[in-house]
SEGUMI-535305 format. One record per residue (C-alpha): residue in one letter; x, y, z negated. Coordinates in Angstrom, 2 decimals. Layout:
+----+---------+---------+---------+
! aa !       x !       y !       z !
+----+---------+---------+---------+
!  A !       X !       Y !       Z !
...
+----+---------+---------+---------+
REM end
This chain:
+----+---------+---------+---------+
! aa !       x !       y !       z !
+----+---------+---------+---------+
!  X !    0.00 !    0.00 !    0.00 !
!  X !    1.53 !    3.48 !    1.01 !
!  X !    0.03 !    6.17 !   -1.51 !
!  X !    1.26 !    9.28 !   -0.91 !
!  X !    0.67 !   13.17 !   -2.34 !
!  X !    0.41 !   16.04 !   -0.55 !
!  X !    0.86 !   19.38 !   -2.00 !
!  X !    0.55 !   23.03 !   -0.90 !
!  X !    3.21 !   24.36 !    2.03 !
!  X !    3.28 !   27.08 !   -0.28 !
!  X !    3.31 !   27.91 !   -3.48 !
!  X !    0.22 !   28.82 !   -4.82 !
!  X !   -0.33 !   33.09 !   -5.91 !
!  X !   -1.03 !   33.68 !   -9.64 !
!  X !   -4.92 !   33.97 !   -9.46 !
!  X !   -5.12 !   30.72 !   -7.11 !
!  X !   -3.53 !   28.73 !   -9.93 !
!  X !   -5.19 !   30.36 !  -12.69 !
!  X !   -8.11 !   29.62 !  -10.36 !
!  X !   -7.15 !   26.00 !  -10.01 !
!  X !   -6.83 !   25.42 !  -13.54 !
!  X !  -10.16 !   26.31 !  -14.53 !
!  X !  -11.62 !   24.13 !  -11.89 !
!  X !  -10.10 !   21.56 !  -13.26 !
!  X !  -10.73 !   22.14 !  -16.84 !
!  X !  -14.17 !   22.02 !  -15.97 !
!  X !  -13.83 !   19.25 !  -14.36 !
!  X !  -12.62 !   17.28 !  -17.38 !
!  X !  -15.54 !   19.30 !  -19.86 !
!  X !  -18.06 !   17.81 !  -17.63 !
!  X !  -16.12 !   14.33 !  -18.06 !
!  X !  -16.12 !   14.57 !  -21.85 !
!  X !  -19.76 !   15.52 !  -21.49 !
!  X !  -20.63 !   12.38 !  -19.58 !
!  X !  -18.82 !    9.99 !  -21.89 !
!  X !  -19.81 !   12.46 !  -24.87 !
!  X !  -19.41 !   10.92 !  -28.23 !
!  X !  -16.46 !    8.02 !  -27.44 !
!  X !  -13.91 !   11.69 !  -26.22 !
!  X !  -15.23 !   13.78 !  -28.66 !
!  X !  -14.43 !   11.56 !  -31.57 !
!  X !  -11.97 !    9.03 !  -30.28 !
!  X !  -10.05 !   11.46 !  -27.67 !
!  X !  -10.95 !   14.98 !  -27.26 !
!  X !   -7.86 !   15.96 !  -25.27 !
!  X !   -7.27 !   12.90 !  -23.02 !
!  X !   -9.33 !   14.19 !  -19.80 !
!  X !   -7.91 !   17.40 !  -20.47 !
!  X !   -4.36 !   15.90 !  -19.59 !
!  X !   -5.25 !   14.86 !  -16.44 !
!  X !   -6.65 !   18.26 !  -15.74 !
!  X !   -2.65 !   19.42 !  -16.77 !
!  X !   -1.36 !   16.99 !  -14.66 !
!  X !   -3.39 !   17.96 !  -11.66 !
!  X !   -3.07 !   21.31 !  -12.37 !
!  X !    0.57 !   21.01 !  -12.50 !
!  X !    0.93 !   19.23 !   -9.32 !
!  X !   -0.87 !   21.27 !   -7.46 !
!  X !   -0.78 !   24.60 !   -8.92 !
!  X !    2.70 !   24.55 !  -10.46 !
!  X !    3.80 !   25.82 !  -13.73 !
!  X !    1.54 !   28.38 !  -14.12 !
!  X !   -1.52 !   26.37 !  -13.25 !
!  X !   -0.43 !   23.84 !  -15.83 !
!  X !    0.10 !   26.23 !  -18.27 !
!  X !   -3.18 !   27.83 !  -18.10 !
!  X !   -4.66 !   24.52 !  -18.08 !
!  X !   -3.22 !   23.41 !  -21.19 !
!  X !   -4.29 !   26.45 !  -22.74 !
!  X !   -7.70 !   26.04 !  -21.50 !
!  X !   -7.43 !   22.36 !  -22.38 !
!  X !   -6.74 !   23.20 !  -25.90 !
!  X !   -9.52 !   25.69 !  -26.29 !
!  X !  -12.48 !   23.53 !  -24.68 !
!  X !  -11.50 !   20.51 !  -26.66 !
!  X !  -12.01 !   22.30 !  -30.45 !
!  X !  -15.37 !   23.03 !  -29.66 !
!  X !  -16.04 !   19.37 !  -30.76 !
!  X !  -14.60 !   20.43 !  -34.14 !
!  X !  -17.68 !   22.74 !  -34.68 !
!  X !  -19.67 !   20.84 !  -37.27 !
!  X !  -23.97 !   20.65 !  -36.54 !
!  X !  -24.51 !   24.17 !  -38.83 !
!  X !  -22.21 !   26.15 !  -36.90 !
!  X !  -18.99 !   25.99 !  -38.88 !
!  X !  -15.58 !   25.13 !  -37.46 !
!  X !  -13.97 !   22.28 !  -39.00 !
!  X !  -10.17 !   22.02 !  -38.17 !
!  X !   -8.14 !   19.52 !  -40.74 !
!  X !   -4.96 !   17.96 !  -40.80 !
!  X !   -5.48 !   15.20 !  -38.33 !
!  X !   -6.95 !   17.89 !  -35.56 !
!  X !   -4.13 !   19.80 !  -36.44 !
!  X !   -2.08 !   17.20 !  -35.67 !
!  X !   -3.93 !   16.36 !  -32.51 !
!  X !   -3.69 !   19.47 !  -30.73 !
!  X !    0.31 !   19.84 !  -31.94 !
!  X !    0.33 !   16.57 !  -29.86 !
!  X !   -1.39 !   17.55 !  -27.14 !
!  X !    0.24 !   20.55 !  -26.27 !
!  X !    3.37 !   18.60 !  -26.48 !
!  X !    2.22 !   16.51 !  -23.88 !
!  X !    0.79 !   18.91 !  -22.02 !
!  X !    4.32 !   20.63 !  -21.77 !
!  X !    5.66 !   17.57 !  -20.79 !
!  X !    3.24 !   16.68 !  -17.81 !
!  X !    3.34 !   20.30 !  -16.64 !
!  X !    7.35 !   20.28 !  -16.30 !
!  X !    6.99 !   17.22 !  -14.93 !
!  X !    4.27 !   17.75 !  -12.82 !
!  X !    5.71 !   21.33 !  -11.24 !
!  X !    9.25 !   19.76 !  -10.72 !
!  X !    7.64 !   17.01 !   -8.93 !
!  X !    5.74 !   19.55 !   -6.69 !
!  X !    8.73 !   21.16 !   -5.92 !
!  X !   10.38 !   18.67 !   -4.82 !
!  X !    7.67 !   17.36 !   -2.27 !
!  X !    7.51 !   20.87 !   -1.16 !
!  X !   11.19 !   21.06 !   -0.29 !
!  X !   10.71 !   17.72 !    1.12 !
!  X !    8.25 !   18.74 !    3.27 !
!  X !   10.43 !   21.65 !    4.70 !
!  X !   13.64 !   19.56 !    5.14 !
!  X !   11.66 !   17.12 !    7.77 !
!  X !   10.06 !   19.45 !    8.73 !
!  X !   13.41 !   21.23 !    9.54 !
!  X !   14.83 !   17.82 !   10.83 !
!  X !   12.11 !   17.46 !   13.32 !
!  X !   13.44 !   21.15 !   14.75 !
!  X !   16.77 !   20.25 !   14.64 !
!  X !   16.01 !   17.15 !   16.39 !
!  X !   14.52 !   18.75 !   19.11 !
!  X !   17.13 !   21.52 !   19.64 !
!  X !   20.13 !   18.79 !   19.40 !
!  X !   17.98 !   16.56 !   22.08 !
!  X !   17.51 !   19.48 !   24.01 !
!  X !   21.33 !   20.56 !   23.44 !
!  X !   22.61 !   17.26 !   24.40 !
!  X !   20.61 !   16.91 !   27.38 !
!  X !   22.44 !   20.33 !   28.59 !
!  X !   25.80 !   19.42 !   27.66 !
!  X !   25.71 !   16.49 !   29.92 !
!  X !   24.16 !   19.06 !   32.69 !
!  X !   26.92 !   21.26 !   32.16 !
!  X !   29.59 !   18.70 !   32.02 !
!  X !   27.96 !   17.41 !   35.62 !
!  X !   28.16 !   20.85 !   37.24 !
!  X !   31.83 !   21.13 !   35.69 !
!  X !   32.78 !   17.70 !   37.67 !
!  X !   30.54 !   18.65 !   40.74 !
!  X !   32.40 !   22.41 !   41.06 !
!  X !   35.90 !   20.49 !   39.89 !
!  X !   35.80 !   18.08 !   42.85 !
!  X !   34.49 !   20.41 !   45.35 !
!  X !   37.50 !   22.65 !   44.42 !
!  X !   40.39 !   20.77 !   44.33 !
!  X !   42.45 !   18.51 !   46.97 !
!  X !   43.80 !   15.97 !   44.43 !
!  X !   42.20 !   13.26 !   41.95 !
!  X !   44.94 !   15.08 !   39.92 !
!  X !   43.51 !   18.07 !   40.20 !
!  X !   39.82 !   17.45 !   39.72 !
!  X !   40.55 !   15.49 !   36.54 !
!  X !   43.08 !   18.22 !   35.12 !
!  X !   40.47 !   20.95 !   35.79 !
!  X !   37.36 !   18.65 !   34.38 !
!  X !   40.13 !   17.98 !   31.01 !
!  X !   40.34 !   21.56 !   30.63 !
!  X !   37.10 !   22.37 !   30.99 !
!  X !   35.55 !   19.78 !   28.35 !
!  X !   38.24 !   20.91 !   25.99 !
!  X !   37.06 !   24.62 !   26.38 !
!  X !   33.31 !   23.41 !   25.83 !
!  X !   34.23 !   21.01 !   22.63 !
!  X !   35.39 !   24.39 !   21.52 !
!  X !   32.63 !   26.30 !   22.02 !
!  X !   30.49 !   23.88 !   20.22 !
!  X !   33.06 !   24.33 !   17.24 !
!  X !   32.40 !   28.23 !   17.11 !
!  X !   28.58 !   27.65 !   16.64 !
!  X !   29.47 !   25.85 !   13.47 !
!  X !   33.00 !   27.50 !   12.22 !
!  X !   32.03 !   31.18 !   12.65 !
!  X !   30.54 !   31.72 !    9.35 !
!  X !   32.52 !   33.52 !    7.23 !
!  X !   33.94 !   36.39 !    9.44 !
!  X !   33.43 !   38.56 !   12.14 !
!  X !   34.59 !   37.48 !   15.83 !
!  X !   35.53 !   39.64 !   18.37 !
!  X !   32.55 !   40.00 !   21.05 !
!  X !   35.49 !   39.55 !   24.22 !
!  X !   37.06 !   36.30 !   21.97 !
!  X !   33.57 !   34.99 !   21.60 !
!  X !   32.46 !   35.24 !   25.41 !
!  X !   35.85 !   33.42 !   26.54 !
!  X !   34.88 !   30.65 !   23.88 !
!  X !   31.82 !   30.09 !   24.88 !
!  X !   32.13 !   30.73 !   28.79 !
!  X !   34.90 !   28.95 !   29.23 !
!  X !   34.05 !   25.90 !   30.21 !
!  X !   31.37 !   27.46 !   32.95 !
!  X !   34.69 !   28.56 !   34.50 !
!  X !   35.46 !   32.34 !   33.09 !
!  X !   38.40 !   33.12 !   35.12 !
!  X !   36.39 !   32.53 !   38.58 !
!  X !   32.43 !   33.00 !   37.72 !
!  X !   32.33 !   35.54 !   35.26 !
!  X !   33.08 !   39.93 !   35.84 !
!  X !   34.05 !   40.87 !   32.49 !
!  X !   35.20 !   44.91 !   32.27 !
!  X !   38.66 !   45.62 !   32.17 !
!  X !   38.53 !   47.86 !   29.06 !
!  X !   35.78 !   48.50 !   26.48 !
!  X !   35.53 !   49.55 !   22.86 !
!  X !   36.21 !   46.56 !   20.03 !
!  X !   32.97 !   45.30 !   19.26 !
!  X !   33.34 !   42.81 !   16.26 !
!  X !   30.34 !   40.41 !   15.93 !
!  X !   28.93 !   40.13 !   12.32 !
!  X !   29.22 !   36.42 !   11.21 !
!  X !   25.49 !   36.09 !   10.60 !
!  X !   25.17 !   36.66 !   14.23 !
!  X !   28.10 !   34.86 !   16.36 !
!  X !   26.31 !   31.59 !   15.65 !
!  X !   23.35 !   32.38 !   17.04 !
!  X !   24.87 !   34.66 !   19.94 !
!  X !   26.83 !   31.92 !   21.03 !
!  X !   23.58 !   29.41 !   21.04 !
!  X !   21.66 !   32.39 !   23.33 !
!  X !   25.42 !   32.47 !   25.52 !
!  X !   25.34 !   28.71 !   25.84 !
!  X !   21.81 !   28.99 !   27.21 !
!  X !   22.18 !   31.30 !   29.44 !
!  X !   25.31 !   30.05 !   31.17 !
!  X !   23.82 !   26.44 !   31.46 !
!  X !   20.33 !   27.60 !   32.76 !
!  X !   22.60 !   29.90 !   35.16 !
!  X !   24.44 !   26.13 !   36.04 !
!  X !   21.06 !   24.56 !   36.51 !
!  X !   19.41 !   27.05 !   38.47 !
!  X !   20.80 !   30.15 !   38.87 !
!  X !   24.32 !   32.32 !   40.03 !
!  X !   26.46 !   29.49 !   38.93 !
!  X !   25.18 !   26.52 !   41.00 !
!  X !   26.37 !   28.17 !   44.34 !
!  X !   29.47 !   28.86 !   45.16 !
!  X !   29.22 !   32.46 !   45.79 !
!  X !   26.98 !   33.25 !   42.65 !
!  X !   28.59 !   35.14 !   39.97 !
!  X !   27.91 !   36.79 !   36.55 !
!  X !   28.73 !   39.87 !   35.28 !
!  X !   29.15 !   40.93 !   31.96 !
!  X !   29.23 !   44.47 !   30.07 !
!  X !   28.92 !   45.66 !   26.48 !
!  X !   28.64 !   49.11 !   24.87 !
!  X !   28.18 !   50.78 !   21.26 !
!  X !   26.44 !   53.67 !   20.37 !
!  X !   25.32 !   54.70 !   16.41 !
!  X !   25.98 !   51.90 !   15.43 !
!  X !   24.26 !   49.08 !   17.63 !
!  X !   26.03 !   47.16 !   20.28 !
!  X !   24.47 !   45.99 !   23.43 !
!  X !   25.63 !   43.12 !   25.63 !
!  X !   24.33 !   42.75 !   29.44 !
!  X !   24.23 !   39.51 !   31.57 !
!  X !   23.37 !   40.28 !   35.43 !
!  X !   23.59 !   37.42 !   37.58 !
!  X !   23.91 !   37.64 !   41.32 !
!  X !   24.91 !   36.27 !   44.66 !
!  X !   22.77 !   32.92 !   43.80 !
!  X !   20.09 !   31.45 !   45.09 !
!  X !   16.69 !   33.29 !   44.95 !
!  X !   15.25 !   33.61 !   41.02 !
!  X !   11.97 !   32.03 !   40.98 !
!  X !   10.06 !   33.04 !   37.90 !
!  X !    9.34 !   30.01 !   35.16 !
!  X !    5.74 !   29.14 !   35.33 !
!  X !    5.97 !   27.67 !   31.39 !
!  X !    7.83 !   28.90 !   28.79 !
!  X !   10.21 !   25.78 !   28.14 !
!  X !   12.28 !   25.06 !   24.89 !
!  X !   15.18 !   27.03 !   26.25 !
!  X !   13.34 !   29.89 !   27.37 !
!  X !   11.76 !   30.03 !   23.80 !
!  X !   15.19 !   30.06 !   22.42 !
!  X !   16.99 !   32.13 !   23.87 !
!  X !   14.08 !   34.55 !   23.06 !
!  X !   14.54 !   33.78 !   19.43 !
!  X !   18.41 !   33.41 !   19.53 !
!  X !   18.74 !   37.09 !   17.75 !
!  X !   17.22 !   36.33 !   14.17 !
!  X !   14.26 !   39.34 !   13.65 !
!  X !   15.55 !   42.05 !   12.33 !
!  X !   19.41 !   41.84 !   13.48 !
!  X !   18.37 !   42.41 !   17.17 !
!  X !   16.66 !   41.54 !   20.25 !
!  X !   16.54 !   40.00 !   23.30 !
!  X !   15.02 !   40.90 !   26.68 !
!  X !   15.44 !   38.52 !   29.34 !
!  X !   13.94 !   39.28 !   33.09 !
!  X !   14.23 !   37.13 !   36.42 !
!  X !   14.36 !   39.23 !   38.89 !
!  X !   14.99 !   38.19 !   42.17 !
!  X !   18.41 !   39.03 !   42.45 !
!  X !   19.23 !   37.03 !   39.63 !
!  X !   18.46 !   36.79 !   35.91 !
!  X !   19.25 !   39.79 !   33.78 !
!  X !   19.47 !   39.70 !   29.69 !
!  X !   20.08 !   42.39 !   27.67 !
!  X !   21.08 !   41.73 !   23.99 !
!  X !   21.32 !   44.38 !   21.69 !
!  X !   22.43 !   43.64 !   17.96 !
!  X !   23.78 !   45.87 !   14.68 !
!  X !   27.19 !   46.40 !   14.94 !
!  X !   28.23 !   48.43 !   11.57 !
!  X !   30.65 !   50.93 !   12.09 !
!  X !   33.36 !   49.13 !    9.96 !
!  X !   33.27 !   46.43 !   12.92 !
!  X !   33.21 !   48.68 !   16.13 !
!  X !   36.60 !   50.41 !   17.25 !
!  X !   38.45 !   52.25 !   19.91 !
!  X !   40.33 !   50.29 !   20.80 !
!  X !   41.07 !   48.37 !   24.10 !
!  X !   39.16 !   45.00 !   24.69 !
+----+---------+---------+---------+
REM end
């Protein structure tokens, strides 16, 4: 048998557990109702830890806490004697020291074990996206690594050749898959980061890059996810655009100004652009390469070729004069 508890995506806002717990309290007072005098003799508190406990899981702490609280208060109303007065001895005393206890107990327990379902829930459902993007990811590295042997053997006049080119050419893109994961930590300069990354598409021949520009230093909560938007541009450009003719090239420029850097891609001398009719996993992220808030992207196909503009924060600290 496969039992299995969901809880809330979310945690739940103050009134919704406060909410929660007097559902549930109420829930257990019309339980101790229906089995009247056995609880209210025998066990005034017992329904009222389940109430905790479901409070707890779904609720979390608060929702237990108000629960036991509630709990507490509902169950003494069996200690009101027939004319009214409130009889409390030793033994309830004892009772409701007990309860609370337990009560504690199940609502730690309770709201740890709903946090860790929660965070459950977000690592596979995190998995499942990762999944995707590294079956997506693979599927393009062995797209790029056929254009890389196609353009290698089409290009050279030796088996030498073609498999010294197609060496050097997997070596630059092993690297570039090592940036996406070792850039953390510093900033990268924008010039180093395209020749990582572009490399393997063949840099030297395919790509325009200007011959002097101002330093632009990439923050490290940004190369990462520049490079991934990079990578997808240059293989869809492989696939479909400027780089799977011989003739098509790309050209590259990159300015500052008040402190925000922008980064152009213009493709052209390829084959005619033919606008996607879907939006396809790569399209989707490339458009959400630039985290919100750090920068955009805008990405048009027109027919001369695809053109991206990427415009991210650039703090003063990491922008210069200097030559690129």
């Amino acid at each position: 048998m496969d039992l299995r508890f969901k809880v809330a995506t979310e945690p739940l806002k103050w009134w919704q557990a406060v909410l929660l717990a007097c559902v549930t309290t109420g829930a257990g007072w019309a339980v101790r109702l229906a089995f009247g005098a056995v609880l209210e003799s025998e066990a005034p508190y017992v329904v009222f830890l389940a109430a905790v406990l479901v409070s707890a899981l779904w609720g979390g702490l608060l929702a237990g806490m108000v629960a036991a609280f509630l709990g507490a208060v509902t169950a003494n109303l069996s200690f009101v004697g027939p004319s009214g007065e409130f009889v409390f001895d030793a033994a309830q005393v004892a009772a409701l020291l007990f309860f609370l206890v337990v009560a504690g107990f199940i609502t730690l327990v309770g709201s740890t074990a709903a946090d860790l379902l929660r965070r459950e829930r977000h690592l596979n459902a995190r998995l499942a996206v990762v999944s995707r993007e590294l079956e997506h990811r693979v599927k393009n590295i062995l797209a790029v690594t056929q254009g890389i042997v196609h353009q290698a053997a089409r290009s050279s006049t030796s088996a030498d050749e073609v498999e010294r080119k197609v060496a050097e050419r997997l070596h630059a893109l092993a690297a570039a898959q090592s940036l996406l994961t070792q850039s953390a930590g510093r900033p990268i300069h924008l010039r180093r980061l395209l020749e990582d990354v572009l490399g393997p598409f063949g840099l030297e021949g395919r790509f325009v890059l200007p011959v002097e520009r101002r330093t632009i230093m990439v923050p490290p909560e940004l190369a990462a996810s520049l490079s991934m938007l990079l990578y997808e541009l240059a293989t869809n450009s492989v696939k479909h655009g400027a780089l799977s003719s011989d003739r098509g090239r790309v050209a590259l420029d990159w300015c500052e100004h008040e402190a925000k850097a922008s980064l152009r891609w213009q493709e052209r001398d390829g084959p005619a652009v033919v606008p996607p009719r879907t939006r396809g996993l790569g399209t989707r992220l490339m458009e959400a390469a630039i985290p919100q808030g750090l920068g955009s992207v805008s990405l048009a196909y027109d027919p001369g070729g695809v053109r991206c503009l990427i415009s991210f924060e650039c703090p003063p600290l990491l922008c210069g004069s200097d030559a690129g």
